[in-house]
C-alpha positions in Angstrom: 1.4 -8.1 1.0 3.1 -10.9 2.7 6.5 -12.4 3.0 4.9 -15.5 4.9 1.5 -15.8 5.8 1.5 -13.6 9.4 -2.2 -15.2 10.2 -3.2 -12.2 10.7 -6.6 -12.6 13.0 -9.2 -9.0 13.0 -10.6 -10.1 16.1 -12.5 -7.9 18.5 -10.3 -9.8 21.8 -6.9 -9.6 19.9 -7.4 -5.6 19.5 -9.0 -5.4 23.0 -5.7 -7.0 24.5 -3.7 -4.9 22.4 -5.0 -1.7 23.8 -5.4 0.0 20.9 -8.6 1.7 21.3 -9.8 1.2 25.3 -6.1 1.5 26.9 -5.7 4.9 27.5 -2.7 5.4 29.3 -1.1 3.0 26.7 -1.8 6.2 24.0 -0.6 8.7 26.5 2.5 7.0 26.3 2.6 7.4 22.5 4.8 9.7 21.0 3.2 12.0 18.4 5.2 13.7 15.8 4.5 17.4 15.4 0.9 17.0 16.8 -0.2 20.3 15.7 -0.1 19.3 12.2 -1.7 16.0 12.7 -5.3 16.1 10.9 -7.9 16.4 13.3 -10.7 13.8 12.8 -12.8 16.9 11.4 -9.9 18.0 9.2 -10.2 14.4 8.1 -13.2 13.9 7.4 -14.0 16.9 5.9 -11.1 16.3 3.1 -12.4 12.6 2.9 -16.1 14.2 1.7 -14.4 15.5 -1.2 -13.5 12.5 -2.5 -15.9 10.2 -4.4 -16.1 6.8 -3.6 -12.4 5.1 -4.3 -12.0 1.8 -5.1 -8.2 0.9 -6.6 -5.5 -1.6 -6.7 -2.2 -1.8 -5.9 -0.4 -1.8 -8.8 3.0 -2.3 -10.5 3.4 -3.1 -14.5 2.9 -6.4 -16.0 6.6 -6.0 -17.4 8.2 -4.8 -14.1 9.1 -7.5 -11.3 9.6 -5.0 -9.0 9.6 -1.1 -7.7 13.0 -0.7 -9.2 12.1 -2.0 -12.6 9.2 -0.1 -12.5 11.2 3.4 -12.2 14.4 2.8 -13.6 15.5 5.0 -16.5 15.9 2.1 -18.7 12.9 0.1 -17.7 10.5 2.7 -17.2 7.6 2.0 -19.7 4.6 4.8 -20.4 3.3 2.9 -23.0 2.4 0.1 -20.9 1.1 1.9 -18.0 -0.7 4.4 -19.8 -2.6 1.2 -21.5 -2.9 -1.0 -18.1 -4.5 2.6 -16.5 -6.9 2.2 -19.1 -8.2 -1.0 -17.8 -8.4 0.8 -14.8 -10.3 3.6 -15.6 -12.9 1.0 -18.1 -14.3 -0.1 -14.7 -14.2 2.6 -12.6 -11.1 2.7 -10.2 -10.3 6.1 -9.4 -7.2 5.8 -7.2 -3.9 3.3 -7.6 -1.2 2.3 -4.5 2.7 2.6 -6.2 5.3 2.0 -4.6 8.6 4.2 -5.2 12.1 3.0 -4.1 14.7 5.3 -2.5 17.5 3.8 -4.7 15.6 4.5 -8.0 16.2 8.5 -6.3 19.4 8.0 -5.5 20.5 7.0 -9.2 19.1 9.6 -10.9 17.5 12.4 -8.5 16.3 14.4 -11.2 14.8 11.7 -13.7 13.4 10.1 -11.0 11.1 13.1 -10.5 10.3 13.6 -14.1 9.0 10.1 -14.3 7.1 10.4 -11.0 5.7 13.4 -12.6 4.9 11.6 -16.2 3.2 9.1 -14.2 1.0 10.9 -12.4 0.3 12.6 -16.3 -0.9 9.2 -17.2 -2.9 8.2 -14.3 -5.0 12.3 -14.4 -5.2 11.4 -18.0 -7.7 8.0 -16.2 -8.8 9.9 -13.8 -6.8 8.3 -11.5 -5.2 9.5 -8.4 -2.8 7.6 -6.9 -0.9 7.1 -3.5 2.4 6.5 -3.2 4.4 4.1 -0.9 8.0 5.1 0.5 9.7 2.4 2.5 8.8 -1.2 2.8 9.6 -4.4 4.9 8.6 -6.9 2.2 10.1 -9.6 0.8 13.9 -9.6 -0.9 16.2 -8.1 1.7 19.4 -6.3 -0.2 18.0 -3.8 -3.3 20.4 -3.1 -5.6 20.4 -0.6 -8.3 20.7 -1.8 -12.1 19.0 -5.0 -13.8 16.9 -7.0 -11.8 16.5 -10.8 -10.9 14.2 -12.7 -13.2 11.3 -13.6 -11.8 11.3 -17.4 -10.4 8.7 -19.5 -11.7 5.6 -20.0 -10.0 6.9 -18.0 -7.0 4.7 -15.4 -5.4 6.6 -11.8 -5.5 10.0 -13.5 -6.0 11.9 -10.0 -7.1 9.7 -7.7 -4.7 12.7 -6.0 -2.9 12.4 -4.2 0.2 13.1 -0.5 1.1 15.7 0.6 2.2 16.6 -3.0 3.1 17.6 -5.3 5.4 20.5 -4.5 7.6 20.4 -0.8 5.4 16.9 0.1 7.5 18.7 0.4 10.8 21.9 1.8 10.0 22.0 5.3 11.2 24.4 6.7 8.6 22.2 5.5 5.7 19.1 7.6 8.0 20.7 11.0 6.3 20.7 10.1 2.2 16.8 8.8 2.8 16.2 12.3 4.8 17.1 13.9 1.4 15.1 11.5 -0.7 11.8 12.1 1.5 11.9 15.4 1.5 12.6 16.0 -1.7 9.6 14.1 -3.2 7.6 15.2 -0.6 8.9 19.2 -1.6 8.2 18.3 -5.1 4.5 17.1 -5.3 3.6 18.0 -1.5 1.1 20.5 -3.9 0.1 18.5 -6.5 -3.7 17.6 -7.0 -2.9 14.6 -8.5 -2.0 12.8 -6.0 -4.4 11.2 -3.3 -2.1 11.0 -0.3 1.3 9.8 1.0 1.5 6.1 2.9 5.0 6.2 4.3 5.9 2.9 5.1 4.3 -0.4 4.3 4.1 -3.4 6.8 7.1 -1.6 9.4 7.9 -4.8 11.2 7.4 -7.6 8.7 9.8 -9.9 7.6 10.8 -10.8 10.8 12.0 -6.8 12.1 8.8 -6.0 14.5 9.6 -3.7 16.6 13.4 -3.0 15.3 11.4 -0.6 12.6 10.3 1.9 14.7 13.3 3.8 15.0 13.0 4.2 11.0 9.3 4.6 11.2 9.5 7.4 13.7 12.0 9.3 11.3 10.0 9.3 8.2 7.1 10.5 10.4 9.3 13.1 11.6 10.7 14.2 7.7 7.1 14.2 6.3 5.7 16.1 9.4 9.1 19.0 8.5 7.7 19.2 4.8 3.5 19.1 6.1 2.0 18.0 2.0 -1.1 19.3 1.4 -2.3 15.5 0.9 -3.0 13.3 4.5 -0.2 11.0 5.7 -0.8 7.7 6.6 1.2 4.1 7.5 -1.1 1.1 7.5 -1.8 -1.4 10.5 -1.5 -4.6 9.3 -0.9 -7.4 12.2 -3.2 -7.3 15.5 -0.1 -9.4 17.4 1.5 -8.4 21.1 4.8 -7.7 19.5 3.2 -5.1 17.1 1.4 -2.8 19.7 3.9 0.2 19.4 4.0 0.6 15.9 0.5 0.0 15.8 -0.5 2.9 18.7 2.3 4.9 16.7 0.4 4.4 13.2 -2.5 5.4 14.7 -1.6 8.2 16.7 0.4 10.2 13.9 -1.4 8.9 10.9 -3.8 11.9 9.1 -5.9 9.3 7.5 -6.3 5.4 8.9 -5.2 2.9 6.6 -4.8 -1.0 7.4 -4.4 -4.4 5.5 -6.7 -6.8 6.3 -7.2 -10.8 4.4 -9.5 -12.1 6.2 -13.1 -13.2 6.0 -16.0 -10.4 5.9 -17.2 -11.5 9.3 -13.2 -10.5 10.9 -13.1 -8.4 8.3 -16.1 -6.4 9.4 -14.9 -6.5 12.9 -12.1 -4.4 12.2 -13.7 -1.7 10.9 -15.7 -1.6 13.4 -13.3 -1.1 16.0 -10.8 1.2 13.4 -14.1 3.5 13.5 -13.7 4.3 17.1 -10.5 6.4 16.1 -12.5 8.4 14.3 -11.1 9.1 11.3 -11.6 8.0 7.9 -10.7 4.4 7.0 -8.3 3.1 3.6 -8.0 -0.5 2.9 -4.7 -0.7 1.9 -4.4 -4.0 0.8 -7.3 -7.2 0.9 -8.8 -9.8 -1.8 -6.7 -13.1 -1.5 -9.4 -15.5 -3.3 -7.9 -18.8 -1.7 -8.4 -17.4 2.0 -12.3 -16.1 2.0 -11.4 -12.6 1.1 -12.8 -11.8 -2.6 -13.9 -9.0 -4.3 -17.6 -10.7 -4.1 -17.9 -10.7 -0.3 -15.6 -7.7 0.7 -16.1 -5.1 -1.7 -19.7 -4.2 -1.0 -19.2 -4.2 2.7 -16.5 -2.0 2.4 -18.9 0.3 0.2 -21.4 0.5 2.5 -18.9 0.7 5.4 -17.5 4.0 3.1 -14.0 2.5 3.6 -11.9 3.0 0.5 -11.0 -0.5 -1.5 -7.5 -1.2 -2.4 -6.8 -4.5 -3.2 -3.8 -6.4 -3.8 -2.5 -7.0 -7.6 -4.1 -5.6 -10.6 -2.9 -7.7 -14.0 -0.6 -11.0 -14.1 2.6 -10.3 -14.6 6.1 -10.9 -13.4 5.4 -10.2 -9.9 3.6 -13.4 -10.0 1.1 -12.7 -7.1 -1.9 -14.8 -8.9 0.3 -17.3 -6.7 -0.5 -17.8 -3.2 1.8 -16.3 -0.7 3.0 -19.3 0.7 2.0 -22.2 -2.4 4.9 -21.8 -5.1 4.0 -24.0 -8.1 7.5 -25.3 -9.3 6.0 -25.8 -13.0 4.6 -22.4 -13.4 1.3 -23.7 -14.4 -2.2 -22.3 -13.6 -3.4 -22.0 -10.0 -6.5 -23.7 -9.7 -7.7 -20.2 -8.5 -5.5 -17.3 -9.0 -4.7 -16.0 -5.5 -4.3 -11.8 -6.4 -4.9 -9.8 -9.8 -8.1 -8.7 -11.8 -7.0 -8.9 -15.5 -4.9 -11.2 -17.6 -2.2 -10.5 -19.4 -3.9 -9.6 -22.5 -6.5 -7.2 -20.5 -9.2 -9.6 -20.5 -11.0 -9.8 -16.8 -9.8 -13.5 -14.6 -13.4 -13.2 -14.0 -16.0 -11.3 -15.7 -18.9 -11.2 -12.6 -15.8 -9.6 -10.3 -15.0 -6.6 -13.2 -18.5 -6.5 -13.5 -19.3 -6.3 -10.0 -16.5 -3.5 -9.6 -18.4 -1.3 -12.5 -21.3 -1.5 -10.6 -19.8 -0.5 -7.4 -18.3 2.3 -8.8 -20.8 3.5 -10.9 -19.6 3.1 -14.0 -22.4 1.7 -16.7 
């Protein structure tokens, strides 16, 4: 997910020059969050074997425009996610990325929990586990609880709203109300089978904030280490830039599970993996497959098969989120994008492309 497009470059220099991997006196410096109950690379791995091989989406509704309409009370819709998990289940995905919102808790604590809990129904019923997302520097800066904006035509993700919001993410009296909101879902499903695992914050620094995240970062580290879930923790690196080398030696270092974003072509793409391995851990692709930039389900998904990295792309049916629109190329008209940028189905269910369904059965087995 981008707000603008970051160029985000997977190149072996960059990450070199970052210090991620060979600077090791820049990872002594890194401060670890309970370290005794980070996973061990064998603890890892050995969970990781138990998993078949995942391919996914990230996905929202067709009729939500956003996390909040999603989960709302009065917008929350089984019907249609119990029919849009069906499409996901017909060729084979076996896990989903879903994004939660703190002020959909902080409505309605309880309900919240039931329809957290009546989703995950829904997605066992497919054979689906999903991971869910807590906070996120993404896109619309001030969330506000009740009806939400209608989406802008031919604008990518116009109603995506961020979490907790922007100035709300670094104002220390808002820290304690999302300390409650953590915990508590964390208490509530840290047991549950039916979830894959927990990513706690996506894209900390985006949207201009870089390193002014950390201090949130840090803390939700620090709640989810208090509860320990039986699921891996995990917040994904997604930009190799200068300014991002603490949060990124800070993912890395308290992170269970690596997970990481990347858009670009198989040859970077490839590259980053490659030097993610030498952490040792198991790798999640969070978020890739952005047709118009080289990154497609054709070229990426089989190396990240035979690379056993999990495959999570971005955007799963066109809907109001409006991400079959490039990040950065709004089409004032609304019309069709002479290639849809994100999303596998149509509104009506049918594939945007039959070979890329097709080639998605095949990776994941399903005949």
């Amino acid at each position: 997910m981008r707000q603008t497009d970051q160029k985000m470059k997977c190149r072996l220099f960059m990450l070199i020059i970052a210090g991620l991997f060979f600077n090791a006196g820049a990872f002594a410096q890194v401060k670890t969050i309970a370290p005794e109950k980070v996973w061990s690379a064998k603890k890892a791995a050995d969970w990781y074997k138990t998993q078949p091989y995942l391919v996914g989406a990230n996905y929202i509704p067709a009729n939500a425009i956003n996390q909040l309409e999603m989960w709302q009370a009065d917008t929350f819709d089984p019907a249609t996610i119990d029919k849009e998990l069906g499409w996901a289940e017909n060729i084979g995905m076996k896990t989903m990325r879903v994004f939660l919102h703190s002020l959909a808790y902080k409505a309605d604590p309880a309900g919240f929990k039931l329809r957290i809990d009546q989703f995950l129904s829904i997605a066992d019923k497919h054979h689906i586990k999903p991971m869910f997302v807590f906070f996120d520097d993404c896109w619309n800066k001030v969330p506000q609880i009740g009806k939400q904006p209608e989406k802008k035509i031919g604008i990518h993700n116009s109603g995506w709203m961020q979490d907790p919001g922007d100035p709300a993410y670094k104002d220390p009296a808002n820290y304690p109300a999302l300390e409650t909101y953590v915990k508590d879902i964390l208490k509530s499903f840290s047991h549950d089978k039916r979830i894959l695992l927990w990513d706690l914050y996506n894209e900390p620094g985006n949207s201009g904030k870089t390193g002014s995240s950390m201090t949130l970062l840090s803390n939700i580290f620090t709640w989810a280490r208090a509860v320990n879930p039986e699921q891996p923790i995990t917040a994904g690196l997604w930009n190799w830039g200068e300014k991002f080398n603490e949060l990124n030696r800070f993912q890395l270092a308290n992170s269970d599970v690596i997970s990481y974003h990347c858009y670009d072509n198989p040859e970077l793409h490839l590259r980053t993996i490659e030097l993610l391995k030498f952490h040792g851990k198991p790798l999640i692709c969070t978020e890739y497959m952005a047709r118009t930039r080289n990154s497609t389900f054709t070229n990426i998904l089989p190396l990240l098969k035979k690379e056993n990295v999990v495959a999570i792309n971005w955007g799963f049916v066109d809907g109001k989120t409006n991400t079959k629109y490039a990040w950065d190329t709004p089409m004032a008209d609304g019309g069709e994008p002479a290639l849809w940028f994100h999303e596998i189905f149509k509104a009506d269910g049918s594939p945007y492309k039959n070979e890329e369904t097709e080639l998605i059965r095949k990776v994941t087995g399903v005949k």
